[in-house]
N, C-alpha and C positions, 0 to 999 in steps of 0.2 A: 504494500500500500504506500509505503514513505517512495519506493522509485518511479511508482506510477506519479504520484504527486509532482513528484520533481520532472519527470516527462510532461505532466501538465506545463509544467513552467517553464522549460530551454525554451522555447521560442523567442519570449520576453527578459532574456537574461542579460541584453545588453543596457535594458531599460531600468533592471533590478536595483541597481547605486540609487537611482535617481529619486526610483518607487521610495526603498525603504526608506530614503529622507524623510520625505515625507509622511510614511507609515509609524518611524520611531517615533516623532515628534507625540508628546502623550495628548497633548488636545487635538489631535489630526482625527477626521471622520474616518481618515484610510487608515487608522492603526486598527489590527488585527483584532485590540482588546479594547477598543473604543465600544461606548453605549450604540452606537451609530452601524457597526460592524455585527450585533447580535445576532442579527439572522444568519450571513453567512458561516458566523463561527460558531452557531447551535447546529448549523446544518452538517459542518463537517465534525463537529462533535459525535452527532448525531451516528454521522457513520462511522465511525470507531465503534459507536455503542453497538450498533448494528451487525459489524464484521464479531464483537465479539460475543454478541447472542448466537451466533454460529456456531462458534468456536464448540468444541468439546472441552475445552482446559478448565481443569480444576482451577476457579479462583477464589481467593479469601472475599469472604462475604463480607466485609466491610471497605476491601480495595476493589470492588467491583463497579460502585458505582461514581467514581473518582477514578477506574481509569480510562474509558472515554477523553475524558479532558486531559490527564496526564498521557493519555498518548498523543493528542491536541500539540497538547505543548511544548512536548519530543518534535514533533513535526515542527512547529514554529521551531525550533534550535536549528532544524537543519534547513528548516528555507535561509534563515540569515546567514550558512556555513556556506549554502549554496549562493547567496548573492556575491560575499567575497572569494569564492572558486574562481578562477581565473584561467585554470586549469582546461585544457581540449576538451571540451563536448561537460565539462562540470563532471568528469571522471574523481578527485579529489573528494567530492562529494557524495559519490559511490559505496566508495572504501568504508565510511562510518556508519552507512545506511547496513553497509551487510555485515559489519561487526556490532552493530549496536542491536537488532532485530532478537538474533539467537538467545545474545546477554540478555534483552528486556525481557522475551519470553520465559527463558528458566528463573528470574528473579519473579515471576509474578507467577510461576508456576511453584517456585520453594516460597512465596509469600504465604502458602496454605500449613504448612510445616509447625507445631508446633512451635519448635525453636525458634523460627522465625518472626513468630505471632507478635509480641512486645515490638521489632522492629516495627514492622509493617504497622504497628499501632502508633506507632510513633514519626513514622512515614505521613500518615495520615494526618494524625494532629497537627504536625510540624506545616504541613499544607492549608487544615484550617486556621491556625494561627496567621498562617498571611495574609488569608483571605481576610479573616478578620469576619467570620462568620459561624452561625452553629455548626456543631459538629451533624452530620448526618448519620441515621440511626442505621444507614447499609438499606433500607427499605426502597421501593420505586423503579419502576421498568425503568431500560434507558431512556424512551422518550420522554419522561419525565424527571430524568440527571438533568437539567442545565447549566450553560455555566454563566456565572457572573464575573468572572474576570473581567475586569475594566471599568464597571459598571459603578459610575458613583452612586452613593445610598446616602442619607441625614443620618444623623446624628455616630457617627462614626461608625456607620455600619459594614462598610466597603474600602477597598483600597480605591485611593485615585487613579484615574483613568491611565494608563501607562504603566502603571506602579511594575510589571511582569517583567516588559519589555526591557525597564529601565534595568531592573534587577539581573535579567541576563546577559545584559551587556556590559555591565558593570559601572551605570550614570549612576551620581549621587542626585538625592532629589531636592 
């Protein structure tokens, strides 16, 4: 799914610099994690949820419905790894897609493991604490995961708009 993605986008790769200017910026309508941008990024959320209702794999019932978005947001890592590829045909950007796939699969298939349980719980938390939102009780089809990344809320309910972007790239805010 992350190479099809990225074959969606080589066409537009010369344009990519230009785009993510405009996309990081945190009040921009074209960032990814803007209030502005919710449809497209529930939609592609959406199909994570979807590919992994398919799925056979054992997963932890409370990283199930949190990882839709956290696959979301693996994807957003490697489109920005892909705008700076510079590399013949974004080959450069290959190499992490098909080392990173195998690792997330087995880490979210030993997320079921006892042993692992506390991590994964704290994998979890560690995510809603950014969000800066309730913890979710693991209940709800995936059409009903949303995500609220970028989304401002009153009363300190949400991160500001960018807040993801900035964090991955390493902007102070």
């Amino acid at each position: 799914m992350l190479h099809a993605g990225i074959d969606v986008l080589t066409p537009l790769h010369e344009f990519a610099a230009s785009f993510f200017k405009t996309a990081a910026e945190p009040t921009s309508p074209l960032s990814p994690f803007s209030a502005e941008s919710s449809g497209p990024r529930e939609a592609a959320i959406d199909l994570y949820a979807e590919v992994l209702a398919g799925s056979t794999a054992k997963i932890d019932a409370e990283l199930r419905p949190q990882l839709p978005e956290l696959l979301w947001l693996a994807y957003m890592g490697m489109v920005l790894f892909w705008v700076y590829d510079r590399s013949p045909g974004q080959t450069r950007t290959r190499e992490p897609i098909d080392g990173a796939v195998p690792l997330v699969d087995r880490l979210v298939r030993l997320s079921r493991l006892r042993v692992l349980r506390p991590v994964t719980q704290q994998v979890i938390s560690l995510i809603h604490t950014l969000r800066h939102r309730p913890k979710r009780a693991g209940k709800g089809t995936p059409s009903q995961v949303k995500s609220t990344i970028g989304q401002q809320q009153d009363g300190g309910g949400g991160l500001p708009s960018g807040f993801w972007i900035r964090s991955v790239i390493g902007i102070e805010a």
